[in-house]
DSSP file (Angstrom, degrees, kcal/mol; ACC not computed):
  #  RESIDUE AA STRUCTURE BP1 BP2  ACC     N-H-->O    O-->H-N    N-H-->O    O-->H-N    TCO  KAPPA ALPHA  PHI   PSI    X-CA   Y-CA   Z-CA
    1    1 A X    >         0   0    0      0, 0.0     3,-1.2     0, 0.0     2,-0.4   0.000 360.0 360.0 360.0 -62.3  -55.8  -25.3  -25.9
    2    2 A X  T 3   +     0   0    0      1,-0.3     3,-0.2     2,-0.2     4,-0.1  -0.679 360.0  10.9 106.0-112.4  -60.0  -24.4  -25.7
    3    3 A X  T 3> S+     0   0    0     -2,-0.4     4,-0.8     1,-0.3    -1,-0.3   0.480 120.3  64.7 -79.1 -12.7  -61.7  -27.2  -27.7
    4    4 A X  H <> S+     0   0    0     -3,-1.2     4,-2.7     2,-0.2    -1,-0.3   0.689  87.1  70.8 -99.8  -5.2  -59.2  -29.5  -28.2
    5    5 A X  H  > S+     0   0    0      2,-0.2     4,-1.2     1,-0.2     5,-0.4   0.733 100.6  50.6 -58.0 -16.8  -58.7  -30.4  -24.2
    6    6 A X  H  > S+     0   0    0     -3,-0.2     4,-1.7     2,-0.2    -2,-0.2   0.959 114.4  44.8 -97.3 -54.4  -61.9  -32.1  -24.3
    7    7 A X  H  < S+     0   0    0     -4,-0.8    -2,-0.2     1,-0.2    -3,-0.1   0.851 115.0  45.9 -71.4 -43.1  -60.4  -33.9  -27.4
    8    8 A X  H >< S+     0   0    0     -4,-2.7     3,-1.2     1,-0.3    -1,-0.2   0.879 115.0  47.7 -77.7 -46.0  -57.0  -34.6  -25.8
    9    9 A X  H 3< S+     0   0    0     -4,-1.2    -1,-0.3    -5,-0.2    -2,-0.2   0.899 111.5  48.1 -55.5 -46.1  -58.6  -35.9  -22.4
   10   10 A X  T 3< S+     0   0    0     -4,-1.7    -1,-0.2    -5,-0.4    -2,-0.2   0.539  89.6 116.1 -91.9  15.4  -61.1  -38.2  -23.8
   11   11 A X    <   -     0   0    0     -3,-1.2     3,-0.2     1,-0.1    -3,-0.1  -0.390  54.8-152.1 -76.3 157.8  -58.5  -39.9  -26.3
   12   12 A X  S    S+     0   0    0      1,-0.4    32,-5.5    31,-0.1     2,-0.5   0.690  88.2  19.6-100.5   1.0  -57.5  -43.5  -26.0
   13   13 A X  E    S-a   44   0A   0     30,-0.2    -1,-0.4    32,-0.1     2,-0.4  -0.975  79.0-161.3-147.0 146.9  -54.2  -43.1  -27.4
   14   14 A X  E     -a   45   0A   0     30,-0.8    32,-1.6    -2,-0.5     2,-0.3  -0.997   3.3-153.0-154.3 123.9  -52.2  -39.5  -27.5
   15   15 A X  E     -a   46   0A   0     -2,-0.4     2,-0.6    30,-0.2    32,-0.1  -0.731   6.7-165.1-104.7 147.8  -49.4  -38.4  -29.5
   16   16 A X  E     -a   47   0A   0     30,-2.4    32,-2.2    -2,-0.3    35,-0.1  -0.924  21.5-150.1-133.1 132.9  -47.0  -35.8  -28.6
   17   17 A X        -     0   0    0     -2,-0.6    31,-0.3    30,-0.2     0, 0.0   0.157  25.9-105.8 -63.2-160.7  -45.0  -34.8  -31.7
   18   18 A X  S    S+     0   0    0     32,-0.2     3,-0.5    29,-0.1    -1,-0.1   0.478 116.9  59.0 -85.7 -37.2  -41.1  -33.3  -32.1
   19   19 A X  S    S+     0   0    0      1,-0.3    -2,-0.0     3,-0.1    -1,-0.0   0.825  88.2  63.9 -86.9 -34.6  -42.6  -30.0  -32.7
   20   20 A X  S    S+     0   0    0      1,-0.1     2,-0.9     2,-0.0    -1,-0.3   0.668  89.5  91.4 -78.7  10.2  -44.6  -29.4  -29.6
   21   21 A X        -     0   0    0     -3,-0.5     2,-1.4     6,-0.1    -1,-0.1  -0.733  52.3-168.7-105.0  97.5  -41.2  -29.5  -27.4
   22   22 A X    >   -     0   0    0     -2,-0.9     3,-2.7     3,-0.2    -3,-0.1  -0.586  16.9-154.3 -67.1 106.4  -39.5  -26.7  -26.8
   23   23 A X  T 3  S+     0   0    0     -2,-1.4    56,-0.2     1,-0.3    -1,-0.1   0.678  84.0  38.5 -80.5   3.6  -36.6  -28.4  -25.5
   24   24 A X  T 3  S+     0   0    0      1,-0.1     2,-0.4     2,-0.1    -1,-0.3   0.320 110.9  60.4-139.1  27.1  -35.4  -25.4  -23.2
   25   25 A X  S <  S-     0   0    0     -3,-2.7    -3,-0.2     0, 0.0    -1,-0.1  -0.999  90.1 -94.4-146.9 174.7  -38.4  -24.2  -22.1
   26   26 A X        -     0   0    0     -2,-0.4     2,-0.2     1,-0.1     3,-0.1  -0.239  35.7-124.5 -77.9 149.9  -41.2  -25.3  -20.2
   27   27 A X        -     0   0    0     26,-0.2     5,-0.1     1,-0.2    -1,-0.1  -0.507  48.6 -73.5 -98.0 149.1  -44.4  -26.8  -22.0
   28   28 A X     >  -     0   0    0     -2,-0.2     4,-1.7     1,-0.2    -1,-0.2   0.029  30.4-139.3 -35.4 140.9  -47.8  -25.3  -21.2
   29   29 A X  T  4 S+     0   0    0      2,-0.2    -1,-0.2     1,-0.2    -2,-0.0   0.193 105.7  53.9 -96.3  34.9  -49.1  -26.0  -18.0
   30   30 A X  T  > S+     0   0    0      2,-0.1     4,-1.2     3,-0.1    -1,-0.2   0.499 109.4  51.2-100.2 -41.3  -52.6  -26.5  -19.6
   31   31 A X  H  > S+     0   0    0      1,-0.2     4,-1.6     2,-0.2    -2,-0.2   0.847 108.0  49.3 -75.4 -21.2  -51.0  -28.9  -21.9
   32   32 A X  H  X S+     0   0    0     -4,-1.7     4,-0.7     2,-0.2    -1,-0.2   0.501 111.5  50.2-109.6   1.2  -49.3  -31.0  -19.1
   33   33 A X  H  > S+     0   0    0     -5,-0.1     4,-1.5     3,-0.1    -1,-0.2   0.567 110.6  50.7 -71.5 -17.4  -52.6  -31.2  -17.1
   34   34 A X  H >X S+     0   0    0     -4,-1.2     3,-3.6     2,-0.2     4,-2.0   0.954 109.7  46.4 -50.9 -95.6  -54.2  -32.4  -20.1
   35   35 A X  H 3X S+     0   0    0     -4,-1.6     4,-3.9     1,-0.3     5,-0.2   0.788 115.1  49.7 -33.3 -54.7  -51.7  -35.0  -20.9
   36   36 A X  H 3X S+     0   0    0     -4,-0.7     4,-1.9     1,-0.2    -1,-0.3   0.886 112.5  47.4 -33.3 -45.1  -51.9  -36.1  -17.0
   37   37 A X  H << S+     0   0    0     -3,-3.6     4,-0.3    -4,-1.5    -1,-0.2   0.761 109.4  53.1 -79.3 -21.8  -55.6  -36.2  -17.1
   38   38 A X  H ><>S+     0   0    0     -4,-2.0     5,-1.9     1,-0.2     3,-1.7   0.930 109.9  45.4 -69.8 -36.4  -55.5  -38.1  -20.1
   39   39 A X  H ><5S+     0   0    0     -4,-3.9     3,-2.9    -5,-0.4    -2,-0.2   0.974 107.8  62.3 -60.7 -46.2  -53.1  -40.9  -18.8
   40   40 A X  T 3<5S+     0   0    0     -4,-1.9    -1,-0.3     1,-0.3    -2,-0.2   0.409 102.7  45.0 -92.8  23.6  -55.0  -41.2  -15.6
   41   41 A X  T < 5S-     0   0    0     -3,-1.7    -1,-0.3    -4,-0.3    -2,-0.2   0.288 134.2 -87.6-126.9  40.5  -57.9  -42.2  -17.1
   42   42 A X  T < 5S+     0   0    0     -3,-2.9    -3,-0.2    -4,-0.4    -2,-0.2   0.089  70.0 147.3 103.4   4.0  -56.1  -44.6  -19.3
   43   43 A X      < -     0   0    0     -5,-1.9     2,-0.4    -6,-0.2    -1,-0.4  -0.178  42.4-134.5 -34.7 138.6  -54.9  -43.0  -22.5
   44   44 A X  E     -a   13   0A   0    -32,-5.5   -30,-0.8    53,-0.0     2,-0.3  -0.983  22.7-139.9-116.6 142.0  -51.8  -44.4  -23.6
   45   45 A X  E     -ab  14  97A   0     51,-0.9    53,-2.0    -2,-0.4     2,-0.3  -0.758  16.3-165.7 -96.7 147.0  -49.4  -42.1  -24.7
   46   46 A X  E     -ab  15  98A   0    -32,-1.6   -30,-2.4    -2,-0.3     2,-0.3  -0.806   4.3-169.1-120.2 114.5  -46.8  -41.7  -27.5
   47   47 A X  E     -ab  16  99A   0     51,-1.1    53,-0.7    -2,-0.3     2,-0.3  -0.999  10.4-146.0-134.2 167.9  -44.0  -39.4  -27.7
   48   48 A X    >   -     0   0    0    -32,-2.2     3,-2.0    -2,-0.3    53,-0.2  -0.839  53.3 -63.4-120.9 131.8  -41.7  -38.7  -30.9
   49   49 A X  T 3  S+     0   0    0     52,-0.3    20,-0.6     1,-0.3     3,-0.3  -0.028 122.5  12.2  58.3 -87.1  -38.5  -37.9  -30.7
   50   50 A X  T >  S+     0   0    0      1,-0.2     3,-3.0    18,-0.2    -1,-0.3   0.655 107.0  86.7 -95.7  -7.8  -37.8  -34.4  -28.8
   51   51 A X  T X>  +     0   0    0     -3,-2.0     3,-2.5     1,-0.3     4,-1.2   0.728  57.1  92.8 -75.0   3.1  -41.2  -34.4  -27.7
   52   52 A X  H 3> S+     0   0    0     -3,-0.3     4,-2.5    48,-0.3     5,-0.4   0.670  76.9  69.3  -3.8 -50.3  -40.1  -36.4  -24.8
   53   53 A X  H <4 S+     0   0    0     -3,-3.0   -26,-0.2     2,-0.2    -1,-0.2   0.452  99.1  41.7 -87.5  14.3  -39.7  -33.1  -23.0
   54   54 A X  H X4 S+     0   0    0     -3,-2.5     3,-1.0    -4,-0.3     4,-0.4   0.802 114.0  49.6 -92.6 -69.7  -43.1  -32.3  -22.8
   55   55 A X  H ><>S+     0   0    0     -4,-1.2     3,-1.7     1,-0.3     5,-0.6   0.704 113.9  53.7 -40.9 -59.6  -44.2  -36.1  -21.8
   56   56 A X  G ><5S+     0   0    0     -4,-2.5     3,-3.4     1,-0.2    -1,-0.3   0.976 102.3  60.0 -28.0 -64.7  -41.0  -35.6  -19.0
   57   57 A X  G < 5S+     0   0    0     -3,-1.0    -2,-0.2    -5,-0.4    -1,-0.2   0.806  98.8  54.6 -60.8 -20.0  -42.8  -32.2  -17.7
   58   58 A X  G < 5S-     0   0    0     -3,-1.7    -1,-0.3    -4,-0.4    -2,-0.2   0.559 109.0-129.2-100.5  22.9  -45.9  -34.0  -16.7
   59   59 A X  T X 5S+     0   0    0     -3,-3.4     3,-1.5    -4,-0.4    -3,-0.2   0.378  72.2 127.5  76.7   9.9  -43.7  -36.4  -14.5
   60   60 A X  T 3 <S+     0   0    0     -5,-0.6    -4,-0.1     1,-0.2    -3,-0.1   0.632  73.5  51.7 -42.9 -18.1  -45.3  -39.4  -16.1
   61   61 A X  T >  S+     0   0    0     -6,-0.4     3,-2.4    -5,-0.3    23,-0.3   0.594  73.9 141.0-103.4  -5.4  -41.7  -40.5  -16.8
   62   62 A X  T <  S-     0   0    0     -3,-1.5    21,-0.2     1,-0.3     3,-0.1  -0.157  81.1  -2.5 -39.6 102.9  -40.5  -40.2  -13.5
   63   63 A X  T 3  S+     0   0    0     19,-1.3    -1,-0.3     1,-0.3     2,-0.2   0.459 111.2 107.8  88.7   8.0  -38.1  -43.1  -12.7
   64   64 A X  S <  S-     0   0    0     -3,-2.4    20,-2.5     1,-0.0     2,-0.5  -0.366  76.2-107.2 -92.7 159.9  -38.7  -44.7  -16.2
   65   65 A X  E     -c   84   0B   0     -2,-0.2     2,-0.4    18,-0.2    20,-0.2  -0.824  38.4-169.3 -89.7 138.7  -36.3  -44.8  -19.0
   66   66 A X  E     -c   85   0B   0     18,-2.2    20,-3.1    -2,-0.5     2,-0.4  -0.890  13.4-139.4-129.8 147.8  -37.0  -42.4  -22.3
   67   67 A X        +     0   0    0     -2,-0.4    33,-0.4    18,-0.2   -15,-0.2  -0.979  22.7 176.0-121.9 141.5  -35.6  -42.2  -25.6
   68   68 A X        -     0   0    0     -2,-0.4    34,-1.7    21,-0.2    33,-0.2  -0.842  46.1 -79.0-133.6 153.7  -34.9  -39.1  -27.3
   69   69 A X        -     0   0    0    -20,-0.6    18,-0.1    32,-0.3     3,-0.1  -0.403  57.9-116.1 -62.7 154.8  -33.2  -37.9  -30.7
   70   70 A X  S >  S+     0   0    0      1,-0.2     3,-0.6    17,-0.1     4,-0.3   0.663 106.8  68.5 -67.8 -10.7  -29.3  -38.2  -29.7
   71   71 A X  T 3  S+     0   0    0      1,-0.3     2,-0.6     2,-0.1     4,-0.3   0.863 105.4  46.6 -98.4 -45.2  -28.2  -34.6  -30.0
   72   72 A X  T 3  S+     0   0    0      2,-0.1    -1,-0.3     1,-0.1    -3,-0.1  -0.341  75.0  95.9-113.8  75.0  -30.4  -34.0  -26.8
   73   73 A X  S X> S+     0   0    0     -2,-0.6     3,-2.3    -3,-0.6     4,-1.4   0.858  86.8  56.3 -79.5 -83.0  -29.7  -36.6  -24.3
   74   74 A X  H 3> S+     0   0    0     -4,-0.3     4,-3.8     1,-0.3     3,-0.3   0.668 111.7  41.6 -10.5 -67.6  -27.3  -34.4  -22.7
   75   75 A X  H 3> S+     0   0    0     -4,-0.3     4,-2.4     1,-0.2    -1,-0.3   0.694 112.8  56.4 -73.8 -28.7  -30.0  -31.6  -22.3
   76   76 A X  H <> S+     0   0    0     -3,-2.3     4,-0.7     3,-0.2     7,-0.2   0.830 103.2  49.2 -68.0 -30.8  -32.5  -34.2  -21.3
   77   77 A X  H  < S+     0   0    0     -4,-1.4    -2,-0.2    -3,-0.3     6,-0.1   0.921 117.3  50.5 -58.7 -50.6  -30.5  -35.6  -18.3
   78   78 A X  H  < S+     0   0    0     -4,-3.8    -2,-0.2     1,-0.3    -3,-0.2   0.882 117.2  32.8 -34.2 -72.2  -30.2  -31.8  -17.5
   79   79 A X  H  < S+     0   0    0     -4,-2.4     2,-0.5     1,-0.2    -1,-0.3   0.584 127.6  37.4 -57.9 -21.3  -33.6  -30.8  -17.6
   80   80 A X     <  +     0   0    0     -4,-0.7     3,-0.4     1,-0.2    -1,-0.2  -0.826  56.5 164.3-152.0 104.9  -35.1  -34.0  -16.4
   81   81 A X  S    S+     0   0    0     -2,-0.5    -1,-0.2     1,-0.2    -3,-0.1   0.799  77.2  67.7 -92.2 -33.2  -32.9  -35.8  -13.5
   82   82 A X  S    S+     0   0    0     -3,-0.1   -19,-1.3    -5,-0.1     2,-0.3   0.788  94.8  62.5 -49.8 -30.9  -36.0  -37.9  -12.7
   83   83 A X  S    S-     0   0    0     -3,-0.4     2,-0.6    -7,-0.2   -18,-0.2  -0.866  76.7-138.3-113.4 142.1  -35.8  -39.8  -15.9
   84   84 A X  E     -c   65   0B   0    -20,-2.5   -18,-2.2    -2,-0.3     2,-0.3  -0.869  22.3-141.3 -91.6 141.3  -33.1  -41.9  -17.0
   85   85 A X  E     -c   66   0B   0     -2,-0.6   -18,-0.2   -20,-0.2   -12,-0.1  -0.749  19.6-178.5 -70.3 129.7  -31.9  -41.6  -21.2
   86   86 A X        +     0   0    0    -20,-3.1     3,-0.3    -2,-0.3     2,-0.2  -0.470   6.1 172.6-114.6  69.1  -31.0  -44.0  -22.8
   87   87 A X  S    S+     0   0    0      1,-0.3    19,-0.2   -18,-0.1    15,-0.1   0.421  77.9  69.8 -85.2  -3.7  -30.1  -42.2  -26.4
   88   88 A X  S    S+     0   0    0     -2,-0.2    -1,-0.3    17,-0.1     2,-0.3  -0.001  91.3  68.7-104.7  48.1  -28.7  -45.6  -27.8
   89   89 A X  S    S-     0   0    0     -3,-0.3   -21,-0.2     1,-0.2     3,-0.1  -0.938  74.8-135.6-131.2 160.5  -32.7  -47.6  -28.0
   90   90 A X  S    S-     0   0    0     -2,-0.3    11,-1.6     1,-0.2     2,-0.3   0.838  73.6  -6.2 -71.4 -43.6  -35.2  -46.5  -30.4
   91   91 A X  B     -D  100   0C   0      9,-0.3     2,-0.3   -43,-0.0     9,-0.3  -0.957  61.7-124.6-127.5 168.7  -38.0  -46.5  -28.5
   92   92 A X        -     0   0    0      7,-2.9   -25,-0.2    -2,-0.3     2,-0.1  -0.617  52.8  -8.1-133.4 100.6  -39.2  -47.3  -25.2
   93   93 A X        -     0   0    0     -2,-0.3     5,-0.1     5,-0.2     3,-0.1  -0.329  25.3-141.1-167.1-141.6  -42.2  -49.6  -24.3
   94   94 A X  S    S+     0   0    0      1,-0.1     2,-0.3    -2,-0.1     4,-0.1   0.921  77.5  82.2 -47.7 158.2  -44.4  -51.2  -24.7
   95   95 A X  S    S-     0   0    0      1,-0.1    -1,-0.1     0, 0.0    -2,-0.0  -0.975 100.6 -55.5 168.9-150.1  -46.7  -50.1  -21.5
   96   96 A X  S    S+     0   0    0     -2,-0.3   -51,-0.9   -52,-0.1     2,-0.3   0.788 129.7  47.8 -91.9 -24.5  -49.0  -47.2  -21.0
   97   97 A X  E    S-b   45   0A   0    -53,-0.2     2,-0.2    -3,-0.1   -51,-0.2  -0.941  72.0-172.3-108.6 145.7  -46.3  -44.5  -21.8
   98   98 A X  E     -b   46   0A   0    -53,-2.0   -51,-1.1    -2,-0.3     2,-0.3  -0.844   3.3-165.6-138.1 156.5  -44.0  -45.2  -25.2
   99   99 A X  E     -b   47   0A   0    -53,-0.2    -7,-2.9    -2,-0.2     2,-0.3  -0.772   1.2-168.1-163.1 122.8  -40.9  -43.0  -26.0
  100  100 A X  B     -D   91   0C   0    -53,-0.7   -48,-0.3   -33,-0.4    -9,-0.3  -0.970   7.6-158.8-131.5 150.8  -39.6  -43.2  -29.4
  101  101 A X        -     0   0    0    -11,-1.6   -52,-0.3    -2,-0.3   -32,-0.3  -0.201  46.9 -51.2-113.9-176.5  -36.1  -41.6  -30.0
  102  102 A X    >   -     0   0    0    -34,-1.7     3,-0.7   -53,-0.2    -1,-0.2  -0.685  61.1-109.0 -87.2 160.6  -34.7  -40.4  -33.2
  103  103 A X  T 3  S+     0   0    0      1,-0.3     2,-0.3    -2,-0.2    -1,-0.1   0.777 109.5  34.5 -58.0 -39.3  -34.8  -43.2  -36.1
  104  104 A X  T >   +     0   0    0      1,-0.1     3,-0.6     2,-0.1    -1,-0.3  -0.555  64.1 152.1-115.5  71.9  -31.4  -43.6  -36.0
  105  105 A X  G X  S+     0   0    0     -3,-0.7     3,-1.2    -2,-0.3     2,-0.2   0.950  73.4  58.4 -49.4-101.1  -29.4  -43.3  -32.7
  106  106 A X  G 3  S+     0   0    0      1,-0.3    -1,-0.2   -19,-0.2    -2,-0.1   0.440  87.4  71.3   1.4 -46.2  -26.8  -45.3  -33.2
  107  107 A X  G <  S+     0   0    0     -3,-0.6    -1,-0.3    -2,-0.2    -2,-0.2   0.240  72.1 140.1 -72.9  12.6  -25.6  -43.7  -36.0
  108  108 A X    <         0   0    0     -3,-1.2   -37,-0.1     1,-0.1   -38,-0.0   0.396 360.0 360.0  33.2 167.2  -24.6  -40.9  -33.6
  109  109 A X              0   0    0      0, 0.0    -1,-0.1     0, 0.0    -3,-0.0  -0.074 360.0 360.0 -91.7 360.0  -21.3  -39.3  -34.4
């Protein structure tokens, strides 16, 4: 991360795409003390769709509800037993964490 940890910490509001989630393997642990540090001194954070499983890995979501694209609910439960999924909301908020899911859940098959 380098120079952009000072950016990511001193933000007030931090997004974490679709793209930074590997969704079966673990996110940096540089990036998920970042994220923390940012939250706890009041960032609010945004995640998109799979990135939910980074936002999960710094245990901010612990005991909260997330939203996720629908094709990985299943793999979200897996990986992350602390949060419940809900794969049929579009997002989840408002507060200091929001969870956005894929645009269309519902349409599911």
């Amino acid at each position: 991360m380098g120079a952009r940890r000072k950016e990511l910490i001193s933000a007030d509001r931090v997004i974490v795409p679709a793209a930074s989630a590997d969704v079966r393997g673990d996110p940096p642990d540089e990036l998920i003390d970042a994220l923390r540090e940012a939250h706890g001194r009041g960032a609010r954070i945004l995640s998109l769709c799979s990135g939910a499983f980074t936002l999960a890995a710094t245990g901010l979501l612990d005991g909260r509800t997330a939203a996720t694209h629908w094709m990985y609910a299943a793999l979200f439960a897996e990986r992350c037993p602390a949060v419940r999924i809900d794969p049929s909301v579009l997002y989840v908020g408002p507060g200091d964490v929001l969870i956005t899911g894929h645009p269309r859940p519902a349409a599911a098959p």
